[in-house]
C-alpha positions in Angstrom: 36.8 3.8 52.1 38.4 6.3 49.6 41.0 8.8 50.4 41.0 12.3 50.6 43.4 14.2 48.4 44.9 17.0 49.6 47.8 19.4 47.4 49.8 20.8 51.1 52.6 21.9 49.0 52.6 22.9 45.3 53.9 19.9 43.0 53.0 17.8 46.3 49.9 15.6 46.4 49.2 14.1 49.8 46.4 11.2 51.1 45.4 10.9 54.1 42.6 8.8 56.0 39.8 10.6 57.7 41.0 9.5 61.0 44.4 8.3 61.9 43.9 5.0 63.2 46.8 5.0 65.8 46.8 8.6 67.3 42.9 9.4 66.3 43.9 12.7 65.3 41.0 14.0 62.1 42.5 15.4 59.5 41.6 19.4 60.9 43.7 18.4 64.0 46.6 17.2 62.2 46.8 19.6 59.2 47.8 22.6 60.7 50.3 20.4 62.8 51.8 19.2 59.6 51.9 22.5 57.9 54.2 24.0 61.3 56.3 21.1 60.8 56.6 22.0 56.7 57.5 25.7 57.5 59.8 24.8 60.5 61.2 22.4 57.8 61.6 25.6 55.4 63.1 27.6 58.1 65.6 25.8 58.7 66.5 25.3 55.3 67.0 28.9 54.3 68.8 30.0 57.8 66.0 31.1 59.4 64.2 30.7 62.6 61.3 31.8 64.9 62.7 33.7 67.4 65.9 35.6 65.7 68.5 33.1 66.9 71.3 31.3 64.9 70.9 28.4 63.1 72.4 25.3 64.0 74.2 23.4 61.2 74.7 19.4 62.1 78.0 18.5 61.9 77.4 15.2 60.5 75.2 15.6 57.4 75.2 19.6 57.1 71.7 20.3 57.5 70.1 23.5 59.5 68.4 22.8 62.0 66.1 25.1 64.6 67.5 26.4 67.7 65.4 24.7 70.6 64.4 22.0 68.4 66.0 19.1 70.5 69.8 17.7 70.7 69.5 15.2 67.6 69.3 16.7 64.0 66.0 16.4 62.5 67.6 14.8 59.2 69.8 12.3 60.5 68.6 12.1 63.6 72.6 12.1 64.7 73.3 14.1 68.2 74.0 17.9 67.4 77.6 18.5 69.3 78.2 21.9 67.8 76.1 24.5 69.1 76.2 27.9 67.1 78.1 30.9 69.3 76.7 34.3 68.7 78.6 37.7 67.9 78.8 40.4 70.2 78.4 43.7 68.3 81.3 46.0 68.3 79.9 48.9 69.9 81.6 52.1 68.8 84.2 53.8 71.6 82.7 56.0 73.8 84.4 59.4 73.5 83.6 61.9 76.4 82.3 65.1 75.6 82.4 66.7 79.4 84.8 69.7 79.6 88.1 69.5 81.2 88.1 71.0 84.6 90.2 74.0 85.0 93.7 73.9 86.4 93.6 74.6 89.8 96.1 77.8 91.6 98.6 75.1 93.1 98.3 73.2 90.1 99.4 76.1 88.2 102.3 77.1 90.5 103.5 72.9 90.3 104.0 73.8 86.4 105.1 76.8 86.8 108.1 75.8 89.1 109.0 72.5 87.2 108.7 74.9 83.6 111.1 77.0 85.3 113.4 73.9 86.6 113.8 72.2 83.0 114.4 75.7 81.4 117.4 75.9 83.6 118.9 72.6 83.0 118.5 72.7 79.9 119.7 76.0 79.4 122.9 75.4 81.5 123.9 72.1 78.9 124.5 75.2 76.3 126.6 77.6 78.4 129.7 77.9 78.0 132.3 76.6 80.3 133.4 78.5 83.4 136.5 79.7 83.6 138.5 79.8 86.6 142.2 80.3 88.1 145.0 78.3 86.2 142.7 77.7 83.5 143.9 77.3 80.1 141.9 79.6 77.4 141.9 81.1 74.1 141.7 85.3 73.2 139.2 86.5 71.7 139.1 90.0 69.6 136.1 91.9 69.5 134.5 91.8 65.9 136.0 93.0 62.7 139.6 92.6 64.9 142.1 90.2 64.5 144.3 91.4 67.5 143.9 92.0 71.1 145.1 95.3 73.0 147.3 93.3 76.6 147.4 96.1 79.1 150.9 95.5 81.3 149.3 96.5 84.1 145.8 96.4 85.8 146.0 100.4 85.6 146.8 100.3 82.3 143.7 98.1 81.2 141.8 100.7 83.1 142.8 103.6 81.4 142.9 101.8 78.3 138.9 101.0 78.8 138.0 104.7 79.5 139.9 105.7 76.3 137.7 103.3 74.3 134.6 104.1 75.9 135.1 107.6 75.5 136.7 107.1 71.8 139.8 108.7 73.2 142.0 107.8 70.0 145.3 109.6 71.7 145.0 108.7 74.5 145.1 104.5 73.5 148.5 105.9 71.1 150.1 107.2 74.8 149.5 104.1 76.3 151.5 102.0 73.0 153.6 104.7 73.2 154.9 104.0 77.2 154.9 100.4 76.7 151.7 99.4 78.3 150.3 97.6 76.1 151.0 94.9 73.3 149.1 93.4 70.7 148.5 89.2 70.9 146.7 87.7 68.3 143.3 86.5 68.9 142.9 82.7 69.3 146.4 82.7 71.2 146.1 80.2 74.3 146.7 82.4 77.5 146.7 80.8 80.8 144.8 82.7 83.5 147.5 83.7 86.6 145.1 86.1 88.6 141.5 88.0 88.9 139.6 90.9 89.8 136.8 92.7 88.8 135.4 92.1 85.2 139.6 91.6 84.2 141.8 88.8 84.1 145.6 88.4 84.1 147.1 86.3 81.8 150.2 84.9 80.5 150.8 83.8 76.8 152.2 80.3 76.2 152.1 80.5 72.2 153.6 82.7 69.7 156.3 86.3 69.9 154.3 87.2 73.1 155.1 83.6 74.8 155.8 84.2 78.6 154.1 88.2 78.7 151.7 88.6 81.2 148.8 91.3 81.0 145.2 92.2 81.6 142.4 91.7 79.6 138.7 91.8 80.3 137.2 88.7 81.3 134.9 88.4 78.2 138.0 88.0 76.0 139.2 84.6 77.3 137.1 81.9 76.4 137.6 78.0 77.1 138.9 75.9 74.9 136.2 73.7 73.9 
């Protein structure tokens, strides 16, 4: 009995009888089996496979095999132990475009009070120190001065402020003239002896007025930092 020849693949010549003795499968039953077994064959050689999974490479001879295939490689026939793990897509972060809800009343009264709370501490680190009875400090002359006017007495300074308010010239020479006032320079450490309104009383303990007491306004003594 001759042999058909059939050409499955290009370059490949194949014979086969007309009936397969042992499975009795005729050659238009077994063709198109061969043929799936030829592409699967392909597939797996380019990466590929049916149903968009990833291939499985055998870790003993390196051949591709099919995903679903069976647990032995198809070239070796060896078990496959290393299954293929598929990559999660990095999905993009989500960013929410839903407006922000407007502040409620006591909310805004919570940052109002604790705006107002830090702006106090805050604001008393850069004050200057307090000043106080038996405090030590330094005088300070108003600008474009390099002395300050000591009133003897607390009448004195009083008179002496209504003659500068009221740019009463003579009347601040009268006051010189009786010996109510002397002239300290400014920066002269004064300690303060006594209070009252918007004045203190001092005493010099530096320079030709050491030991002189007098009245000054308050904003002329500063601390000594």
């Amino acid at each position: 009995m001759s042999r058909p020849r059939m050409e499955l693949v290009p370059g490949i010549v194949c014979t086969f009888p007309t009936i397969n003795a042992v499975t009795g499968l005729t050659i238009g039953t077994f063709l198109p089996m061969l043929w799936r077994d030829i592409r699967k064959h392909n597939d797996c050689l380019r990466g590929d496979s049916m149903n968009g999974a990833a291939r499985i490479a055998c870790p003993h001879c390196g051949r591709n095999n099919m995903p679903g295939q069976g647990p032995s490689c198809w070239s070796c026939g060896k078990p496959l132990s290393m299954t293929a793990q598929p990559v999660a897509p990095v999905r993009p972060p989500i960013i929410s475009t839903a407006p922000r809800k407007p502040l409620t009343p006591t909310q805004w009264v919570l940052a109002v009070v604790v705006g107002l709370v830090l702006l106090c501490g805050f604001g008393s680190l850069f004050q200057p120190k307090s000043l106080t009875l038996g405090d030590v400090g330094r005088l300070t002359a108003y600008e474009g001065r390099e002395n300050v006017l000591v009133a003897v007495t607390k009448e004195a300074r009083e008179s002496l402020t209504h003659s500068l308010v009221a740019k009463d010239e003579e009347g601040g020479r009268q006051l010189a003239g009786a010996g109510l006032l002397f002239i300290v320079p400014a920066n002269t450490q004064v300690r303060i002896i006594d209070r009252d309104m918007g004045v203190w009383q001092i005493r010099v303990l530096e320079g030709s007025s050491q030991g002189q007491s007098g009245w000054v306004l308050r904003e002329q003594v500063t601390a000594i930092p």
